[in-house]
C-alpha positions as CSV (number, residue, x, y, z in Angstrom):
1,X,140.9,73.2,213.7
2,X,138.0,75.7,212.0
3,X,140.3,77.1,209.8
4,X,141.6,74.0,208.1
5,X,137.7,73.0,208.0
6,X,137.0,74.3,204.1
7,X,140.7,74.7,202.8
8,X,141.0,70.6,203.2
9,X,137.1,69.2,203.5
10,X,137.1,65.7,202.4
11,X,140.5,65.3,202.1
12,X,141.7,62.2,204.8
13,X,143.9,63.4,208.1
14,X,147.2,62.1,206.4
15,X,147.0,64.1,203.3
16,X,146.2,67.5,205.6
17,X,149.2,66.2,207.3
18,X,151.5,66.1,204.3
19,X,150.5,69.9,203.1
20,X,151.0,70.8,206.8
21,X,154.6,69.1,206.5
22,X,154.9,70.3,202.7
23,X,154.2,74.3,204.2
24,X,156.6,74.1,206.9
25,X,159.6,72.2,204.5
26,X,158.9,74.8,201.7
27,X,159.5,78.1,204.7
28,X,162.6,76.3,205.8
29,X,163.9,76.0,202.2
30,X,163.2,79.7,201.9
31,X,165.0,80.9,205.0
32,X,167.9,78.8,204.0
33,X,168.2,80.4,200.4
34,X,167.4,84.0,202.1
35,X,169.8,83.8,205.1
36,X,173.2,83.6,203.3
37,X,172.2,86.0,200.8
38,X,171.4,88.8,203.5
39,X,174.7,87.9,205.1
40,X,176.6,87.9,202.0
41,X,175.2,91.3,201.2
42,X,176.2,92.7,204.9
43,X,179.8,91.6,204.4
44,X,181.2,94.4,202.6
45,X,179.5,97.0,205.5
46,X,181.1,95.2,208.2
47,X,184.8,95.1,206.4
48,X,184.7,98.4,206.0
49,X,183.7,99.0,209.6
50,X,186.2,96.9,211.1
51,X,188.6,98.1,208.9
52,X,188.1,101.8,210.2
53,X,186.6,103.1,206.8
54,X,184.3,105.9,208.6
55,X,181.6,108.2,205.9
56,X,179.6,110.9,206.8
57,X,176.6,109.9,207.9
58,X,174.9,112.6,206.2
59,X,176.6,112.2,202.7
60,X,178.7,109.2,202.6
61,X,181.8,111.3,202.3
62,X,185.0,109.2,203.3
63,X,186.3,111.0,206.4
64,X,189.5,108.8,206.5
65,X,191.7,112.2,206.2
66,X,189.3,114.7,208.5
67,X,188.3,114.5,211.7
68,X,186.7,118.1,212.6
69,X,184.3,117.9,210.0
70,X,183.1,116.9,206.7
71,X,184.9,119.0,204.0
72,X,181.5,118.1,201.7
73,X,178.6,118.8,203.7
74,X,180.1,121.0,207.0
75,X,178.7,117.8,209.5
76,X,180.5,117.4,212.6
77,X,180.9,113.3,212.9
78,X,180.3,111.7,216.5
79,X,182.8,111.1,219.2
80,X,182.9,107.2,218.7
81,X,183.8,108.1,214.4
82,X,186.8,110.5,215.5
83,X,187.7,107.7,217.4
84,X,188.2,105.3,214.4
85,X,189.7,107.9,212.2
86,X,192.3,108.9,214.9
87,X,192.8,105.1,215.6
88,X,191.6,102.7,212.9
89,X,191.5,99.0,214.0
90,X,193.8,97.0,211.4
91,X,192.4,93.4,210.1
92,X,194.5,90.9,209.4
């Protein structure tokens, strides 16, 4: 262990043992703080994609009502988003 060598010299092996353990508690306390934040903030995205709710993928224009093309930017959306449009998914 060369690379614990100057970080912990003269300390004894229990105390090098506690900042080991101290590390690895403080990166689980982070993951659990980060986790349900990410998830909270993908929520709303997958709502709105279960829900049907299909935007242009160039400019975020809700395509709800169209399904040749985007009446803002002239973009042709994919065969799976005509799809949703023609046959949105209800969730209740």
């Amino acid at each position: 262990m060369f690379w614990i060598e100057p970080a912990f010299r003269g300390l004894s092996p229990y105390k090098i043992l506690l900042a080991m353990l101290v590390t690895c508690l403080y990166a689980c306390l982070w993951l659990l703080i980060w986790i349900p934040i990410v998830i909270s903030h993908m929520r709303p995205a997958v709502r709105r994609v279960l829900a049907g709710h299909v935007a242009c993928r160039k400019c975020g224009y809700d395509l709800c009502a169209t399904v040749d093309c985007c009446p803002e930017c002239g973009t042709v959306p994919s065969q799976d988003a005509r799809e949703l449009i023609e046959n949105p998914r209800r969730t209740e």
